[in-house]
C-alpha positions in Angstrom: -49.2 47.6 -47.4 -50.6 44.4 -49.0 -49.7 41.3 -50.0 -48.1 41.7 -53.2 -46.2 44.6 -52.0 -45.1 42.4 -48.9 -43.6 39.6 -51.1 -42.3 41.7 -53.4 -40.4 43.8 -50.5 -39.9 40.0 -48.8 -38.2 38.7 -52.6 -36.1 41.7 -52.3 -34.4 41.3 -48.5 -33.6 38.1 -50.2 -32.1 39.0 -53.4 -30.3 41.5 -51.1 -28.5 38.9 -49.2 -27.3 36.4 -52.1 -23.8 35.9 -51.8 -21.9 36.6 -55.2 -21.5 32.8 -56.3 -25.7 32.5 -55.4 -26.1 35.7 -58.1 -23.6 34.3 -60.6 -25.6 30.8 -60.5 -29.0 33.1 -61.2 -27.8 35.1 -63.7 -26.7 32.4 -65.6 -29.9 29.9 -64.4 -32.2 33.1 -65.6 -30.4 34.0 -68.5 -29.9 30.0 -69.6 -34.1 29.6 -69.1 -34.7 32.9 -71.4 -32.5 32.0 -74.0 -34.4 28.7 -74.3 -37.6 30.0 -74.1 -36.9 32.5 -77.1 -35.6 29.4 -79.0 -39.1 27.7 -78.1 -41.4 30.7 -79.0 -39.8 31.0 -82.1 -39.9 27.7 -83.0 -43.7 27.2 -82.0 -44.8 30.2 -83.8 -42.7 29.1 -86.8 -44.7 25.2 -86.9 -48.2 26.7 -86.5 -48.2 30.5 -88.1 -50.1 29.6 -90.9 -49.2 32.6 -92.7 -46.2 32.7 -95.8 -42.4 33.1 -95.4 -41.2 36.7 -95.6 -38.4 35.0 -97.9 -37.9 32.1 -99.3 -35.6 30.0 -96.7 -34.6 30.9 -93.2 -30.9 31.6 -92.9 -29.2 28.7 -92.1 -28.2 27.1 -88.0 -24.7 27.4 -88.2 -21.6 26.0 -85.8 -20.5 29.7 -85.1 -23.8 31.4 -85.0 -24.7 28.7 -81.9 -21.3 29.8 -80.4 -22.2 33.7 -80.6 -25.1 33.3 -79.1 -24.1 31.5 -76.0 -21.5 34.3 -76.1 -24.4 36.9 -76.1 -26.2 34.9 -73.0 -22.7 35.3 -70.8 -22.9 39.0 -72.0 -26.1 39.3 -71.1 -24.6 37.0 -67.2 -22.5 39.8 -66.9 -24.6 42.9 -67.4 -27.3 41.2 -65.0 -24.2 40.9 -62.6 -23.3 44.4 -63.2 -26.6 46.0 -62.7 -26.2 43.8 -58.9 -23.3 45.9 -58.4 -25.5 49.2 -59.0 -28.3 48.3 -56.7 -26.3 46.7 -54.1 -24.9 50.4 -54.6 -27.2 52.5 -53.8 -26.9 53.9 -57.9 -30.4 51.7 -59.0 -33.3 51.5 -56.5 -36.4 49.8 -57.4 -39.7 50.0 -55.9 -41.8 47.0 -54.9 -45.2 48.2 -54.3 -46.5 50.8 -57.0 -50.3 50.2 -58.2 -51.3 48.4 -61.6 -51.8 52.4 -62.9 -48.3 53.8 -62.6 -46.8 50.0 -63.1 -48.6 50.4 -66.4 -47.4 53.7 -67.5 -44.1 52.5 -66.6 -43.7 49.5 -69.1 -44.8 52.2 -71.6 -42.3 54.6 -70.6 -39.1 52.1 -70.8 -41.0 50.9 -74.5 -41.2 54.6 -75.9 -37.4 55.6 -74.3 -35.9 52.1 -74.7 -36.9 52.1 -78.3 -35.9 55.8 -78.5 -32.8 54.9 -77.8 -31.9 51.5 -79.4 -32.9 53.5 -82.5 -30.2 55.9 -82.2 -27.7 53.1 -80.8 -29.0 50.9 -84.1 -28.7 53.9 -86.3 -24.8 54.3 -84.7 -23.7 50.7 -85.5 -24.4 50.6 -89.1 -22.4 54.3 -89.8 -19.4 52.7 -91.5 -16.7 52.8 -89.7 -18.6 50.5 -86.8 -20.8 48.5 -89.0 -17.7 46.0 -90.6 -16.5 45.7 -86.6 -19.6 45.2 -84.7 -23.0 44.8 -87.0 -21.9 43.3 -90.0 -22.2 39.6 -88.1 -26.0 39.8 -87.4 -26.6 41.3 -90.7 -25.1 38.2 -92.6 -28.7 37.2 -91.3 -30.6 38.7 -94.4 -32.9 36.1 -93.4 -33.5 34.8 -90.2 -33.6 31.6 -87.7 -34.2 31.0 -83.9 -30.5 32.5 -83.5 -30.5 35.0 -85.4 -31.7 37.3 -82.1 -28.7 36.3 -80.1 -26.1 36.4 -83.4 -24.3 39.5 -81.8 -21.4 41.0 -81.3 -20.8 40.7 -77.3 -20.7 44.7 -77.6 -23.7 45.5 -78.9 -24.8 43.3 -76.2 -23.2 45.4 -73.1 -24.2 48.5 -75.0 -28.1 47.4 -75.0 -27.9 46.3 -71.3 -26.0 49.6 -70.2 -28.3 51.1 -71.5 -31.2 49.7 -69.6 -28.2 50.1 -66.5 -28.6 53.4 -67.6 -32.0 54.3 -67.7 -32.5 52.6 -64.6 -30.4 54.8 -62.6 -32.7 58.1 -63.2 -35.9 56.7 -62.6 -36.5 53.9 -59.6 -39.2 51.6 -61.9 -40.8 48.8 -60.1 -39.4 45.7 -59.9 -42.6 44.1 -61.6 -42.3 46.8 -64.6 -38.7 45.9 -65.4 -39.6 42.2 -65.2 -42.7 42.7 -67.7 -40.9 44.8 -69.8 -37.9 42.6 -70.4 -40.4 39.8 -71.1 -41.8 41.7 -73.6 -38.6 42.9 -75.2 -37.5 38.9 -75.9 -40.4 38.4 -77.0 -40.5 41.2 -79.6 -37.5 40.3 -80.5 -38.1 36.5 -81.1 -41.2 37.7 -83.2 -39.3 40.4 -85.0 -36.8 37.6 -86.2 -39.6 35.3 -87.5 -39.6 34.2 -91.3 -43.3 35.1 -91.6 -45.5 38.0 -90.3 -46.5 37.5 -87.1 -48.7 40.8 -86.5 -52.2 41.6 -88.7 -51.3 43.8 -91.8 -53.2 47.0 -90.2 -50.6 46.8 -87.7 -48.1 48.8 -89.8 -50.7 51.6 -89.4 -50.8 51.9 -85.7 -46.7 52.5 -85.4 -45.8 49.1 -84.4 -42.7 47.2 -85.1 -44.1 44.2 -86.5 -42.0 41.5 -88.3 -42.2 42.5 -91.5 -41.0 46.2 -90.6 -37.8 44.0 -88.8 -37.4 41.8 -91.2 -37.3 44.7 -94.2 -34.5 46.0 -92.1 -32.1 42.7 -92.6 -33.3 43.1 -96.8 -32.4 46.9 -96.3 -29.7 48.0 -94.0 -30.5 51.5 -94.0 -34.3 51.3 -93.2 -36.2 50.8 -90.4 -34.1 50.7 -87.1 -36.6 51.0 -84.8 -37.2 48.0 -82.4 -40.9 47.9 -80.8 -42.4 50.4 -83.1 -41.5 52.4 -86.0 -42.0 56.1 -84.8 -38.7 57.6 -84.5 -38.1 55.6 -88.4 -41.0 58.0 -89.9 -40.3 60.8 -87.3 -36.6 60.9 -88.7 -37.1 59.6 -92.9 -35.8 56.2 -92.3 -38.9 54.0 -92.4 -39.5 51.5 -96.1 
């Protein structure tokens, strides 16, 4: 055992004995900091991008749009709280001391069947009959601002996260993989809401979802609904 795997197993034991008020006040506390930190990101890459706007003007910061997405960070309190349950549960189990190799392979494995799956959950919310009750909001967003990630229906939300609840209960990832690959997945979202390209042009080639694919989405509804890359968009005719 080393060190890493020590502290990690150490981090653990304590998570493990966090009274319910001590995991509502992280949840929130994480949740709060992440929020924030997408608003920064967004907002730095937006001052010093040097590239053009996608569209003319970013959608505007309204009252109701702040609202929703404080809504979506309690959403996202409560799935947090939620996945607690399934661990303390014995339904998730995560591992604290896998190598770099399979940690690796890991992160790629919840991007490929993450994406897999939020493509099919995309596709679902814009058939018509659930687009006017849970999509239509975010897609009022034709173009975008440092909200426009967390302009959800509290739904959609749960649906994403019970999703990952999901996933997580047939395969026990590492703790570090999850953490990396919910990093990367606000990240790729604050950059897939950007007004300007973000990612070189030659991008597009290699099957990623860079900004431009995103943000060709919000000009066309039924394009591109793919998340981190745009595989399953060619793989099943929906890619502009």
């Amino acid at each position: 055992m080393n060190f890493n795997e020590t502290e990690l197993s150490c981090c653990l034991y304590l998570f493990r004995q966090f009274s319910w008020f001590q995991w509502t006040v992280f949840s929130v506390v994480i949740n709060i900091f992440l929020y924030l930190f997408s608003i920064g990101l967004y907002l730095f890459i937006d001052k010093t991008c040097r590239k053009s706007l996608l569209q003319q003007k970013d959608h505007p910061v309204t009252f109701s749009d702040f609202c929703l997405s404080l809504i979506t960070v309690i959403c996202n309190c409560l799935v947090l709280l939620f996945g607690v349950v399934l661990w303390k549960n014995g339904w998730i189990e995560v591992g604290a001391g896998e190598p770099g190799g399979l940690i690796f392979l890991e992160v790629i494995a919840l991007l490929l069947l993450m994406d897999l799956l939020m493509y099919f959950f995309h596709y679902a919310a814009h058939l018509p009959f659930v687009y006017n009750i849970l999509h239509a909001k975010h897609h009022e967003h034709v173009s975008t601002n440092f909200l426009s990630l967390f302009v959800l229906h509290p739904f959609e939300t749960i649906g994403f996260g019970l999703m990952m609840l999901a996933v997580m209960t047939v395969y026990d990832f590492s703790v570090v993989s999850i953490s990396i690959y919910l990093l990367i997945n606000l990240i790729w979202g604050t950059i897939g809401h950007l007004n300007r390209e973000f990612f070189p042009a030659q991008f597009d080639r290699y099957f990623i979802g860079t900004t431009r694919f995103h943000n060709q989405h919000h000009l066309d509804e039924h394009k591109n609904f793919g998340f981190y890359t745009s595989i399953w968009d060619r793989l099943f005719g929906t890619y502009k």
